[in-house]
mmCIF entry with sequence, helices, sheets and N, C-alpha, C, O atoms, coordinates in Angstrom:
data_MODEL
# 
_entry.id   MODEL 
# 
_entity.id                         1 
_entity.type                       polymer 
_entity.pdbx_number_of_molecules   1 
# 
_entity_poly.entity_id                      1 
_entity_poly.type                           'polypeptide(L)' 
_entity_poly.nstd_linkage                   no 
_entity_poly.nstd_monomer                   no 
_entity_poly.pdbx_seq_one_letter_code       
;(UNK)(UNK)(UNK)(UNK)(UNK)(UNK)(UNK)(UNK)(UNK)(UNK)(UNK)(UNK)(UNK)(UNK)(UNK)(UNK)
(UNK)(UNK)(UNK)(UNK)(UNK)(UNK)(UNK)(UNK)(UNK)(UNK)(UNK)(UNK)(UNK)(UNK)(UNK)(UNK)
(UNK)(UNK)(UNK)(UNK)(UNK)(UNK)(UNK)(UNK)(UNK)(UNK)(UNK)(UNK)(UNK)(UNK)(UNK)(UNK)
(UNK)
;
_entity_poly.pdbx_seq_one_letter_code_can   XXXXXXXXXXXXXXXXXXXXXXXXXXXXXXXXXXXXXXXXXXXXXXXXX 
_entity_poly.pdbx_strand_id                 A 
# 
loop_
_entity_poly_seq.entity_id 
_entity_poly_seq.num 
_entity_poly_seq.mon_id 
_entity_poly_seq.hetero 
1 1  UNK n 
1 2  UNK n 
1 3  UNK n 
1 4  UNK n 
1 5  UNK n 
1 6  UNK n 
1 7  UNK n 
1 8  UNK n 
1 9  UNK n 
1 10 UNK n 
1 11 UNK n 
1 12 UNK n 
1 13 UNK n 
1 14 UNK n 
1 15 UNK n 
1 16 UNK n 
1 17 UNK n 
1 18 UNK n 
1 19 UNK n 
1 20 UNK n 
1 21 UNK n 
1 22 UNK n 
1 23 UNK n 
1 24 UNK n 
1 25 UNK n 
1 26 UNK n 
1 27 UNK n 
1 28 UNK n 
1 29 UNK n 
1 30 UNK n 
1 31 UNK n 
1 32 UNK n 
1 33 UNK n 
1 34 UNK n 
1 35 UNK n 
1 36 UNK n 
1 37 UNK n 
1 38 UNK n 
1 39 UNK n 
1 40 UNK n 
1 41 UNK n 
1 42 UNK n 
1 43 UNK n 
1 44 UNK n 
1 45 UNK n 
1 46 UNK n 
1 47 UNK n 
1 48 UNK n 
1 49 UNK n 
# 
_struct_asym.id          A 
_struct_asym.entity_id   1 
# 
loop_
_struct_conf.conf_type_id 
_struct_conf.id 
_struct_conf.pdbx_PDB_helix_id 
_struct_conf.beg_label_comp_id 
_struct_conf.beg_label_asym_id 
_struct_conf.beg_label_seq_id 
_struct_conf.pdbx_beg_PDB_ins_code 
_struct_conf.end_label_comp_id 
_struct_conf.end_label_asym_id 
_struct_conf.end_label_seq_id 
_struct_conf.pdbx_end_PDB_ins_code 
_struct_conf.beg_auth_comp_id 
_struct_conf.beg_auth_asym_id 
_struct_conf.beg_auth_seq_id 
_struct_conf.end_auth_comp_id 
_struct_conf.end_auth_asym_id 
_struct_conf.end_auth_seq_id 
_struct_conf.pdbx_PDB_helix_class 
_struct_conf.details 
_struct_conf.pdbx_PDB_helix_length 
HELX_P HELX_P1 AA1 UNK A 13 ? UNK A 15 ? UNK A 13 UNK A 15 5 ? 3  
HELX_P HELX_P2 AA2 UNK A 20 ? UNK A 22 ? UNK A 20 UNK A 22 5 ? 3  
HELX_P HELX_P3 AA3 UNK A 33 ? UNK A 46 ? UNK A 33 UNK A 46 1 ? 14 
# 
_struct_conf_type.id          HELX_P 
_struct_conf_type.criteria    ? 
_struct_conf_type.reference   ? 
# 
_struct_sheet.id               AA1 
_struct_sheet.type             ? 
_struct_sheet.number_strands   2 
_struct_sheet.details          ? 
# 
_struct_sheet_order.sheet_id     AA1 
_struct_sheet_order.range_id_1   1 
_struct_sheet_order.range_id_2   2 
_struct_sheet_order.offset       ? 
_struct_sheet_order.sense        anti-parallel 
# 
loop_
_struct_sheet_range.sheet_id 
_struct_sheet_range.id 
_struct_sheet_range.beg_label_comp_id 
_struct_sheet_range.beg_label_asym_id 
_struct_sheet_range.beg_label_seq_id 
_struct_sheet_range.pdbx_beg_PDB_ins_code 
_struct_sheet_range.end_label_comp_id 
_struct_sheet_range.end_label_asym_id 
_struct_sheet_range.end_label_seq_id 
_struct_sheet_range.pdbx_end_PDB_ins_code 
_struct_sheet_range.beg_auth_comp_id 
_struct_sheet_range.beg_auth_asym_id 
_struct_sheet_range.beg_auth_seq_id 
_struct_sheet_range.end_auth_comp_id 
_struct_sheet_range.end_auth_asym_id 
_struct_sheet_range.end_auth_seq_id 
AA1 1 UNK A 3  ? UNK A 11 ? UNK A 3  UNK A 11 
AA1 2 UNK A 23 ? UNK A 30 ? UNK A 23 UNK A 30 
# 
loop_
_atom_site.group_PDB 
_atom_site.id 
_atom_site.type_symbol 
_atom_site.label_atom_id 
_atom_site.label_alt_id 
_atom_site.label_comp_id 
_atom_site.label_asym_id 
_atom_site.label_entity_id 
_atom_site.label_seq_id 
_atom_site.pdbx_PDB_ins_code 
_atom_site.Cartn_x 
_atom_site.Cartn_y 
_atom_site.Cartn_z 
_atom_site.occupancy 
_atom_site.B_iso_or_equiv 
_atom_site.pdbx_formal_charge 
_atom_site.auth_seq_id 
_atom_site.auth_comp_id 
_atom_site.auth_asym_id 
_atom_site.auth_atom_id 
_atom_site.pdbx_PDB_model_num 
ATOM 1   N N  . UNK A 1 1  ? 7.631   6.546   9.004   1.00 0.00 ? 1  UNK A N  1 
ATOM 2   C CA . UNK A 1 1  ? 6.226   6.420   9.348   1.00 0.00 ? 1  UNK A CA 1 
ATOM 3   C C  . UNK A 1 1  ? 5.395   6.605   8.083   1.00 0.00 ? 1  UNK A C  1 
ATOM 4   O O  . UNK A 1 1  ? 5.722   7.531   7.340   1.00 0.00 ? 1  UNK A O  1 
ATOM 5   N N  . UNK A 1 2  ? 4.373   5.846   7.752   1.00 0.00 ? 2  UNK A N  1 
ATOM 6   C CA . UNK A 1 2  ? 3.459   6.044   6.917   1.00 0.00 ? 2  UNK A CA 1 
ATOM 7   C C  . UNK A 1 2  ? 2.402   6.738   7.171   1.00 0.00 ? 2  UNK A C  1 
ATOM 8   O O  . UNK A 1 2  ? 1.599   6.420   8.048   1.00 0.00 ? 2  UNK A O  1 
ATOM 9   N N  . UNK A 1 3  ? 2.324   7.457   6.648   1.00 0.00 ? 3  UNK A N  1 
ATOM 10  C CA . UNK A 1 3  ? 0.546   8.207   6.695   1.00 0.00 ? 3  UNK A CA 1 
ATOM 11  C C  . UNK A 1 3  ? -0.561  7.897   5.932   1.00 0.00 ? 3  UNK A C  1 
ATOM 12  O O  . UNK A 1 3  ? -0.545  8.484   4.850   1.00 0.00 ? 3  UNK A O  1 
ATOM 13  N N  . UNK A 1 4  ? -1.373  7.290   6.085   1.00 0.00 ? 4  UNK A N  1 
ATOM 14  C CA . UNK A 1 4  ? -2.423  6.805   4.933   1.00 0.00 ? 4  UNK A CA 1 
ATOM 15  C C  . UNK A 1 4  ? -3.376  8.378   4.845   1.00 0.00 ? 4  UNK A C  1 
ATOM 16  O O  . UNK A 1 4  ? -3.891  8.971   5.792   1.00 0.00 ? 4  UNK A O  1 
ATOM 17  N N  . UNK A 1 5  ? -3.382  8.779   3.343   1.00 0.00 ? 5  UNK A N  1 
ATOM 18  C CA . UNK A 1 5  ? -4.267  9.420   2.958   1.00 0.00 ? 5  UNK A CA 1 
ATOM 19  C C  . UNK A 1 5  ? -5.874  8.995   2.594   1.00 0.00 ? 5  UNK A C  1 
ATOM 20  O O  . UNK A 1 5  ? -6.834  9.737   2.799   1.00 0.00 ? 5  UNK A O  1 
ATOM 21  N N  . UNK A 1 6  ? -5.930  7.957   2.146   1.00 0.00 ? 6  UNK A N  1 
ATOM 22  C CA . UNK A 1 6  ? -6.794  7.184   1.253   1.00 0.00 ? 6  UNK A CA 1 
ATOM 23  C C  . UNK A 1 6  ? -6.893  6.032   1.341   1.00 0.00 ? 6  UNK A C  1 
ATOM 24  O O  . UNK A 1 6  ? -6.114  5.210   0.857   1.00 0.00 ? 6  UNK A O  1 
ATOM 25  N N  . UNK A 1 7  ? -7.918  5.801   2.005   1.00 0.00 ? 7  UNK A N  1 
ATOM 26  C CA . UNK A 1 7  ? -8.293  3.720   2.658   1.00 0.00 ? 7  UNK A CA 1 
ATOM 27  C C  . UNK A 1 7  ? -9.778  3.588   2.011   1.00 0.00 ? 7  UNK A C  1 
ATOM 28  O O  . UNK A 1 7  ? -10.613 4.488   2.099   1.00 0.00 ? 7  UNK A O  1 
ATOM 29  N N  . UNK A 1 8  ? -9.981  2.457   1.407   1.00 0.00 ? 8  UNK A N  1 
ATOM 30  C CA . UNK A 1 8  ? -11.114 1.819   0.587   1.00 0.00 ? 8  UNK A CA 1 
ATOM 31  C C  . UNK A 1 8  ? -11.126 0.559   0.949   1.00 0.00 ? 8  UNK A C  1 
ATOM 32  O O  . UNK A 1 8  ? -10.140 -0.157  0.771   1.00 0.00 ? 8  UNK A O  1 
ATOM 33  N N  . UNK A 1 9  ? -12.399 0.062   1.583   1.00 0.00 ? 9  UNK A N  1 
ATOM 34  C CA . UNK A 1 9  ? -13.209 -1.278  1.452   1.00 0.00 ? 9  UNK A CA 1 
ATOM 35  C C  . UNK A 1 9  ? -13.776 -1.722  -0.198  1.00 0.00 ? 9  UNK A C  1 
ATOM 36  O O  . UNK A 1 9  ? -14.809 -1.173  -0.580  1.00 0.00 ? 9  UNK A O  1 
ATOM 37  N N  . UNK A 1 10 ? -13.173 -2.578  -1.005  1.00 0.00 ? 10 UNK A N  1 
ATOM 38  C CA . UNK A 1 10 ? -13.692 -3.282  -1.790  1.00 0.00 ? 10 UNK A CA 1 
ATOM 39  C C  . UNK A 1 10 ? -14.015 -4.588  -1.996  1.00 0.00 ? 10 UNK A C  1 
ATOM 40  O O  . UNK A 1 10 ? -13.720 -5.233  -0.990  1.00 0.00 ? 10 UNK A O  1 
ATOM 41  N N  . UNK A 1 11 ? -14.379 -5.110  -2.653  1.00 0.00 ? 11 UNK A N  1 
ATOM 42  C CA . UNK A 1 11 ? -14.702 -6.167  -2.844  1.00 0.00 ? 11 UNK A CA 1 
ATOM 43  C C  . UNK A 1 11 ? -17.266 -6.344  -2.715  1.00 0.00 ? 11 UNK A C  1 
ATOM 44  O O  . UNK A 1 11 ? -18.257 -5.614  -2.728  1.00 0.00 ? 11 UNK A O  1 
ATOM 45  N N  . UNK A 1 12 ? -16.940 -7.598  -2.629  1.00 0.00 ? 12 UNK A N  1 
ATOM 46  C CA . UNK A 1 12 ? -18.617 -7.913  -2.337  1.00 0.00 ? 12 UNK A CA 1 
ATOM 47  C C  . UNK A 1 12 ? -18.900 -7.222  -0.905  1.00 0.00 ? 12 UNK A C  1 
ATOM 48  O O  . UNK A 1 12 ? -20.086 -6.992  -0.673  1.00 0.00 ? 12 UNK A O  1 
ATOM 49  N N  . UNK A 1 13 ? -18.138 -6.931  -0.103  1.00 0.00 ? 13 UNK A N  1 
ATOM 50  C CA . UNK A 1 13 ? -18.610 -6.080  1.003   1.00 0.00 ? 13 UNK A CA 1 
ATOM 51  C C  . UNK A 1 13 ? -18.996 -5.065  0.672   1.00 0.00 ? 13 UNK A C  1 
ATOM 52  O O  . UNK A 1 13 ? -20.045 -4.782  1.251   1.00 0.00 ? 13 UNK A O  1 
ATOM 53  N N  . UNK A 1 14 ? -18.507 -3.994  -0.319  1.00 0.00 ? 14 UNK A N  1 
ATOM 54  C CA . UNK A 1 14 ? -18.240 -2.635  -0.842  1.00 0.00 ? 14 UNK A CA 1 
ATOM 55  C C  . UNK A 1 14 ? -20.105 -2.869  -1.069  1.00 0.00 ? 14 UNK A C  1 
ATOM 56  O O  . UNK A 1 14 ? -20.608 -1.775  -0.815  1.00 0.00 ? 14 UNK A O  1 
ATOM 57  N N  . UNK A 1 15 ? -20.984 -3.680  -1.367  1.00 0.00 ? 15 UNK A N  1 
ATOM 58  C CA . UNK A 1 15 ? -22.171 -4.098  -2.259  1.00 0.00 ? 15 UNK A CA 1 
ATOM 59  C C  . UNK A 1 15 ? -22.717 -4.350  -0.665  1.00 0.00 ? 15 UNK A C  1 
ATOM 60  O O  . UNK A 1 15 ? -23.914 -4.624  -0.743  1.00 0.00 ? 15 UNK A O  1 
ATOM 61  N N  . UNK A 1 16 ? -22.413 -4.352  0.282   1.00 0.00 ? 16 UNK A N  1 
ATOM 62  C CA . UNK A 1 16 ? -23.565 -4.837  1.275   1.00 0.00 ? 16 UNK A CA 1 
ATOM 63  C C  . UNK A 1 16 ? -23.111 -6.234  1.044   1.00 0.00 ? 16 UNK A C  1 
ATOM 64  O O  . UNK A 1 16 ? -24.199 -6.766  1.265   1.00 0.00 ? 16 UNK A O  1 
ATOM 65  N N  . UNK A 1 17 ? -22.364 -7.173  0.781   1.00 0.00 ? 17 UNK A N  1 
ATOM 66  C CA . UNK A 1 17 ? -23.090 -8.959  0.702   1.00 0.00 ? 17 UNK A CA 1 
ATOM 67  C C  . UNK A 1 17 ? -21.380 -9.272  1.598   1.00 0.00 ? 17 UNK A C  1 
ATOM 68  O O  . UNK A 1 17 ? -20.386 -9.083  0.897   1.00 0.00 ? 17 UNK A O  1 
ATOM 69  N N  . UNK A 1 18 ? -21.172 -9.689  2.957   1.00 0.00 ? 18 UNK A N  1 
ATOM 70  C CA . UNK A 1 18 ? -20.657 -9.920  3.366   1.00 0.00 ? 18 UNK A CA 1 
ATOM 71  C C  . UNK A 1 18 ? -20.289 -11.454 3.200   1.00 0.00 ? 18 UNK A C  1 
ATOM 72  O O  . UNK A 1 18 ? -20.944 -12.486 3.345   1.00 0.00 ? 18 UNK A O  1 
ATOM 73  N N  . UNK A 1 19 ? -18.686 -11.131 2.758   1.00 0.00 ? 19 UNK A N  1 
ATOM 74  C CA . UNK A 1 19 ? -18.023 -12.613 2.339   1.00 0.00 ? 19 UNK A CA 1 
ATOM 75  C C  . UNK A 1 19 ? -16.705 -12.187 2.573   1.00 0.00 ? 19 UNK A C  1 
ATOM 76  O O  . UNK A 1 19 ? -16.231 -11.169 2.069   1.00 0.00 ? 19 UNK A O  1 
ATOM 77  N N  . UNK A 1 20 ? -15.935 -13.162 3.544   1.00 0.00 ? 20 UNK A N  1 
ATOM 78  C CA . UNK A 1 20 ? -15.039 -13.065 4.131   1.00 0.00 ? 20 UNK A CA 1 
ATOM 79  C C  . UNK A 1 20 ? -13.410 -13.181 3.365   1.00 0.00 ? 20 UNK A C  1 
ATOM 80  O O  . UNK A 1 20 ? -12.256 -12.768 3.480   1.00 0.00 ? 20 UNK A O  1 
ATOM 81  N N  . UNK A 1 21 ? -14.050 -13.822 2.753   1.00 0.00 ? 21 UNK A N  1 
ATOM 82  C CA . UNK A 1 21 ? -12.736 -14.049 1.697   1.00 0.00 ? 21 UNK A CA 1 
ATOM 83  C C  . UNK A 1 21 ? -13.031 -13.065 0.474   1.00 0.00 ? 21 UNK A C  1 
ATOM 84  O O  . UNK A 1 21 ? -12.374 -13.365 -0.523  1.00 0.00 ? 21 UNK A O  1 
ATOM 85  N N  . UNK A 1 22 ? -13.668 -12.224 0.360   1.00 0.00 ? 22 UNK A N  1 
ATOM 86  C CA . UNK A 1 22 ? -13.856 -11.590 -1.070  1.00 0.00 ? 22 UNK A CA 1 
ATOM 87  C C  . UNK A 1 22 ? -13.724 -10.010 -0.395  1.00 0.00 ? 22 UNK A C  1 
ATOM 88  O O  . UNK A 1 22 ? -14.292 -9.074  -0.958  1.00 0.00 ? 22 UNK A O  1 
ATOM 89  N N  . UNK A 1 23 ? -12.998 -9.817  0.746   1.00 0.00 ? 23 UNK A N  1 
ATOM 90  C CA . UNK A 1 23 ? -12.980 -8.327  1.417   1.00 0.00 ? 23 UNK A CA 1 
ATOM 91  C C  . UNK A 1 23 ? -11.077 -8.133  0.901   1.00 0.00 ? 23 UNK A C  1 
ATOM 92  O O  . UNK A 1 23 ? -10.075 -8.830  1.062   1.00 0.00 ? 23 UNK A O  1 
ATOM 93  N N  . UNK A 1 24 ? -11.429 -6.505  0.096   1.00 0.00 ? 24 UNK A N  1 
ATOM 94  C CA . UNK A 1 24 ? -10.074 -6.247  0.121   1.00 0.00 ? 24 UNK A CA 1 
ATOM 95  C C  . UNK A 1 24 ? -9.878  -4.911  0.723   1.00 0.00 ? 24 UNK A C  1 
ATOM 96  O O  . UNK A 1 24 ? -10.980 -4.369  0.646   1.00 0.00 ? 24 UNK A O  1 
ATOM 97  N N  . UNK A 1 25 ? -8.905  -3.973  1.374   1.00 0.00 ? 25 UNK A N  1 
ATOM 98  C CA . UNK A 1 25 ? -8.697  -2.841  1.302   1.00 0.00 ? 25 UNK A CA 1 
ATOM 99  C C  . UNK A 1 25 ? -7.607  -2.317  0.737   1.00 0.00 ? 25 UNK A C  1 
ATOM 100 O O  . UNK A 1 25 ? -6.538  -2.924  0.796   1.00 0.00 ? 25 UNK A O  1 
ATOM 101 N N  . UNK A 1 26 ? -7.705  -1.307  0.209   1.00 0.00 ? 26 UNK A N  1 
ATOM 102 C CA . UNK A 1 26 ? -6.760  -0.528  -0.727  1.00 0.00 ? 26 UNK A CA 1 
ATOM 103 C C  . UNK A 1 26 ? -6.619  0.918   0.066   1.00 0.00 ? 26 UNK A C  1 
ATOM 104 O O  . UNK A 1 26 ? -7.388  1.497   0.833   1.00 0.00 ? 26 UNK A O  1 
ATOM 105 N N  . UNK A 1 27 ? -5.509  1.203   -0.368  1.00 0.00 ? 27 UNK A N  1 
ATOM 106 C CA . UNK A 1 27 ? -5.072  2.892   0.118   1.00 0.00 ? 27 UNK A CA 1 
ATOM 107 C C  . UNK A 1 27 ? -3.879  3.087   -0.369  1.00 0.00 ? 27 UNK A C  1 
ATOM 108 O O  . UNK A 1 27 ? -3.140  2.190   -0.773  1.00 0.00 ? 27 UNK A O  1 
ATOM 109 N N  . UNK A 1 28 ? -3.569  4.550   -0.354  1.00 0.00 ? 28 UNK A N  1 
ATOM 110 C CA . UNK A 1 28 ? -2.576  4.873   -0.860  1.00 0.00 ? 28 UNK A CA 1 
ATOM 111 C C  . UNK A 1 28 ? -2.253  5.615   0.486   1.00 0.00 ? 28 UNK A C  1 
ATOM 112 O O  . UNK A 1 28 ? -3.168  5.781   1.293   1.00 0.00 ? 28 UNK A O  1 
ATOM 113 N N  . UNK A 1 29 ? -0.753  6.150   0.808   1.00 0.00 ? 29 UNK A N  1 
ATOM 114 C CA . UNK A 1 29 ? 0.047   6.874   2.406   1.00 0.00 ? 29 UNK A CA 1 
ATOM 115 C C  . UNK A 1 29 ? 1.149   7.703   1.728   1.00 0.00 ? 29 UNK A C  1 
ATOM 116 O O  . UNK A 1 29 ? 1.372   7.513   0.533   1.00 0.00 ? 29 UNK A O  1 
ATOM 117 N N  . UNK A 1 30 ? 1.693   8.407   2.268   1.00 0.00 ? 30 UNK A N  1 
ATOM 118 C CA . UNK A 1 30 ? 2.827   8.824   2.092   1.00 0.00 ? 30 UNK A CA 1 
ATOM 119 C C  . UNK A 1 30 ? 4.110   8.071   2.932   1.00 0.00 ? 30 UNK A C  1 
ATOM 120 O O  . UNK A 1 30 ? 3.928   7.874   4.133   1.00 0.00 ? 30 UNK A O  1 
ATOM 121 N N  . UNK A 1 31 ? 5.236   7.702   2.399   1.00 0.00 ? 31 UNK A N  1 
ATOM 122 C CA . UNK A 1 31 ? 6.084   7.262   2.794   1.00 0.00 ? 31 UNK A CA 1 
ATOM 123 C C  . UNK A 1 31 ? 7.207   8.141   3.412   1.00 0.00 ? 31 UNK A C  1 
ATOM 124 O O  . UNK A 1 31 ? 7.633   9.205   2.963   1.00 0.00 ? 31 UNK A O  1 
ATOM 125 N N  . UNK A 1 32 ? 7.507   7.640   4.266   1.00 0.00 ? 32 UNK A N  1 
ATOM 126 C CA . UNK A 1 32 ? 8.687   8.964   4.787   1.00 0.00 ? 32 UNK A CA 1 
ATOM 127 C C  . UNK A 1 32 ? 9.516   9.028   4.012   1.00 0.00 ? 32 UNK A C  1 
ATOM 128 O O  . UNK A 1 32 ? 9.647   8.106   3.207   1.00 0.00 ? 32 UNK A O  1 
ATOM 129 N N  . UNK A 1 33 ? 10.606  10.460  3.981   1.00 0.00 ? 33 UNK A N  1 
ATOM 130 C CA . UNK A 1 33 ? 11.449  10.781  3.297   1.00 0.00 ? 33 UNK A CA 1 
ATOM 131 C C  . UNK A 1 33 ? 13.017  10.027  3.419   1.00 0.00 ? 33 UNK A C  1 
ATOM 132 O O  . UNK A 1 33 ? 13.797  9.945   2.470   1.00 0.00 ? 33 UNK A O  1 
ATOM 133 N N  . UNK A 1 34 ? 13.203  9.662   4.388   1.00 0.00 ? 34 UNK A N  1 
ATOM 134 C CA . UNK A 1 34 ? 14.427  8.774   4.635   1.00 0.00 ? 34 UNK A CA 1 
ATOM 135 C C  . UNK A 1 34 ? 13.930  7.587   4.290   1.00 0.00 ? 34 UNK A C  1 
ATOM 136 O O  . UNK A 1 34 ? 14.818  6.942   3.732   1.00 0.00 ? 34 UNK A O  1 
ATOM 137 N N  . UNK A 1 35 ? 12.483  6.728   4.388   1.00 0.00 ? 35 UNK A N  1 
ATOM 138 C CA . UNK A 1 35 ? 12.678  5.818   4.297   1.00 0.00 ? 35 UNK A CA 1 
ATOM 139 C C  . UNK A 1 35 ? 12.654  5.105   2.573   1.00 0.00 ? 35 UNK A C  1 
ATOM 140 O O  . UNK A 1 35 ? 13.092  4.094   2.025   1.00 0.00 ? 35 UNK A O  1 
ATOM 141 N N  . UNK A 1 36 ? 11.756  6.492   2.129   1.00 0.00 ? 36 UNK A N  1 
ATOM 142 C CA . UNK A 1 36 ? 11.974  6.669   0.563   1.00 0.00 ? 36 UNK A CA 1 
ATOM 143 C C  . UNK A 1 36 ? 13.577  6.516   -0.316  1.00 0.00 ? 36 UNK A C  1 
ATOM 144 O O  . UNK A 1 36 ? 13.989  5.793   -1.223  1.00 0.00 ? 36 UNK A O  1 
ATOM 145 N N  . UNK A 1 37 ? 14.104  7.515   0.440   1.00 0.00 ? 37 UNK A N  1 
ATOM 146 C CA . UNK A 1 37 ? 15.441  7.509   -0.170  1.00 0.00 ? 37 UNK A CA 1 
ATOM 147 C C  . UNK A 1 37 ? 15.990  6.025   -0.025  1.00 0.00 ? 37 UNK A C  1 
ATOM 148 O O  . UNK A 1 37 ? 16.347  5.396   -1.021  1.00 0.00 ? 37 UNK A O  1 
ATOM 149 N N  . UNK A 1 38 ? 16.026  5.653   0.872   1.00 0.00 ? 38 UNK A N  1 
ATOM 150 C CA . UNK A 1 38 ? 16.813  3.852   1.129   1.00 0.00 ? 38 UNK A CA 1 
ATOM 151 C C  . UNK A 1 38 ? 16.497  3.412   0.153   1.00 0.00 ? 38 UNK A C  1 
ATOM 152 O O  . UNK A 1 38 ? 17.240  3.245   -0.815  1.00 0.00 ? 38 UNK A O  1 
ATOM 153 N N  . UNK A 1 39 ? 15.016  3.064   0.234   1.00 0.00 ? 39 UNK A N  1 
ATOM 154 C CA . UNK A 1 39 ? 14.212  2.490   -0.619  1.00 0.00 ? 39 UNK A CA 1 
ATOM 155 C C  . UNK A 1 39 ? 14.761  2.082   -2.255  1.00 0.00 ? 39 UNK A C  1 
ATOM 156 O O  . UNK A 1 39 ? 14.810  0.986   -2.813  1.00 0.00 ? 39 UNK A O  1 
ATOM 157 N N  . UNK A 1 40 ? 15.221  3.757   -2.842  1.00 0.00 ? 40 UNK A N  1 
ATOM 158 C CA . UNK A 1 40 ? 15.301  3.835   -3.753  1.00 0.00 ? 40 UNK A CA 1 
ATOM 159 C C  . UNK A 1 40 ? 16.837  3.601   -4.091  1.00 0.00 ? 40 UNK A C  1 
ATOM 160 O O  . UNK A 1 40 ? 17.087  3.219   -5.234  1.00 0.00 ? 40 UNK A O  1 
ATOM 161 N N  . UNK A 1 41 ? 17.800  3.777   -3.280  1.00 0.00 ? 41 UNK A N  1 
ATOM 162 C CA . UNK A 1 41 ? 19.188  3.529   -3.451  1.00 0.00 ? 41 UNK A CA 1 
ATOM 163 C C  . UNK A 1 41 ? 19.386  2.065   -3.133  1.00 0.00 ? 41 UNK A C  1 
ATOM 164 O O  . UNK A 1 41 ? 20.207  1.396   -3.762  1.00 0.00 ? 41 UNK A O  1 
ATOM 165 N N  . UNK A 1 42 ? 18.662  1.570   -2.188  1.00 0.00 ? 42 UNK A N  1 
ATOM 166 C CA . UNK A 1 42 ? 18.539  -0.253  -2.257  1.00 0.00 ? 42 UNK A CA 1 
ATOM 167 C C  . UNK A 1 42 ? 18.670  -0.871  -3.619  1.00 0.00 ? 42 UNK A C  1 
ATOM 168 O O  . UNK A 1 42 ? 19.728  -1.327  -4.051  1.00 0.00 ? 42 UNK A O  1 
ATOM 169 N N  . UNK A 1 43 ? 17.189  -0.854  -4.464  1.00 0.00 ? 43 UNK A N  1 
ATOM 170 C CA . UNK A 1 43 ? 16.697  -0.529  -5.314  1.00 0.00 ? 43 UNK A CA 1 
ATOM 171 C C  . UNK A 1 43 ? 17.835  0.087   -6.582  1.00 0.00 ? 43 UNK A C  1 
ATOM 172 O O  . UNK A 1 43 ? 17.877  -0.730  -7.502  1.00 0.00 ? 43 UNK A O  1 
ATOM 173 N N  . UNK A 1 44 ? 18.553  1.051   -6.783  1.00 0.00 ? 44 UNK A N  1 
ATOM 174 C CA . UNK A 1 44 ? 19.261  0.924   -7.579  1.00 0.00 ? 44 UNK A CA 1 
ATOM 175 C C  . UNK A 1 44 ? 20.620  0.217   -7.558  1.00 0.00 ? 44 UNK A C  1 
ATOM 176 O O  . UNK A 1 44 ? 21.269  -0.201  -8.517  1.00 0.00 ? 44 UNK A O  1 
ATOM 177 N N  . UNK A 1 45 ? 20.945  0.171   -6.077  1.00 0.00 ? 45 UNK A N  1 
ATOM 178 C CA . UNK A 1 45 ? 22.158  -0.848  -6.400  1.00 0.00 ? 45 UNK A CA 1 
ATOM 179 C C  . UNK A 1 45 ? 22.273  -2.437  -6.554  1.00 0.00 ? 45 UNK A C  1 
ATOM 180 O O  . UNK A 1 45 ? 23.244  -3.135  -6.845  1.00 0.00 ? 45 UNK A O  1 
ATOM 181 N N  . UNK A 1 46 ? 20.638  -2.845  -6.189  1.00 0.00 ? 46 UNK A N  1 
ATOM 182 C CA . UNK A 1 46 ? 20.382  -4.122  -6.611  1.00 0.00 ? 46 UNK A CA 1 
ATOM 183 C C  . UNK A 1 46 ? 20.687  -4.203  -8.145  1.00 0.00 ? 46 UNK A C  1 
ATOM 184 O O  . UNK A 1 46 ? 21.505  -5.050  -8.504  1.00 0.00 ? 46 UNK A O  1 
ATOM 185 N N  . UNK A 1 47 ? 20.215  -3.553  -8.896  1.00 0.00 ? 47 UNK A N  1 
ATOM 186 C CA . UNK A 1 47 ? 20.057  -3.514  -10.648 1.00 0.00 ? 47 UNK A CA 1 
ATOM 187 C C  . UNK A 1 47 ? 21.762  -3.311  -11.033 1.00 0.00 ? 47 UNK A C  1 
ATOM 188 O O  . UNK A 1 47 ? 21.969  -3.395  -12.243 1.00 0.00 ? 47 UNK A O  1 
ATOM 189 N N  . UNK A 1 48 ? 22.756  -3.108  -10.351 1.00 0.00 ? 48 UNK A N  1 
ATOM 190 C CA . UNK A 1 48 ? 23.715  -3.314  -10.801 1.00 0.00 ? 48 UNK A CA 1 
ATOM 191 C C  . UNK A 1 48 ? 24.551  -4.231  -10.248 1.00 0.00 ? 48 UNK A C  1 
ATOM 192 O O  . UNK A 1 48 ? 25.679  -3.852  -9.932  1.00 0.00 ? 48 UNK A O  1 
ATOM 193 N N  . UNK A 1 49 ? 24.188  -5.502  -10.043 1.00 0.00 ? 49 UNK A N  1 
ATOM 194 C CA . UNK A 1 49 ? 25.088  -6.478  -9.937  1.00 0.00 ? 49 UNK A CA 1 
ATOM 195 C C  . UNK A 1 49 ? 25.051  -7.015  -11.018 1.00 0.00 ? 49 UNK A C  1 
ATOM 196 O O  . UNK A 1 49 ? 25.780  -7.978  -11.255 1.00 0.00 ? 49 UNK A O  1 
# 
């Protein structure tokens, strides 16, 4: 499960000027701990073929 700590509207919306294609959001979450570990052992055994 992810937990988002930190969610941001940027773009020309962030300014008041609504444009549909120029909306981004950003955030940062915490990733679970099992799903971290996979992640990262995926991840290193790709780099050794």
């Amino acid at each position: 499960m992810e937990i988002p700590i930190f969610v941001v509207i940027s773009g020309s919306d962030l300014y008041g000027i609504p444009n549909p294609s120029d909306v981004y959001i950003r955030g940062v979450h915490i990733l679970d701990r099992e799903l971290f570990i996979k992640n990262c052992l995926y991840k290193s055994k790709e780099g050794r073929s």
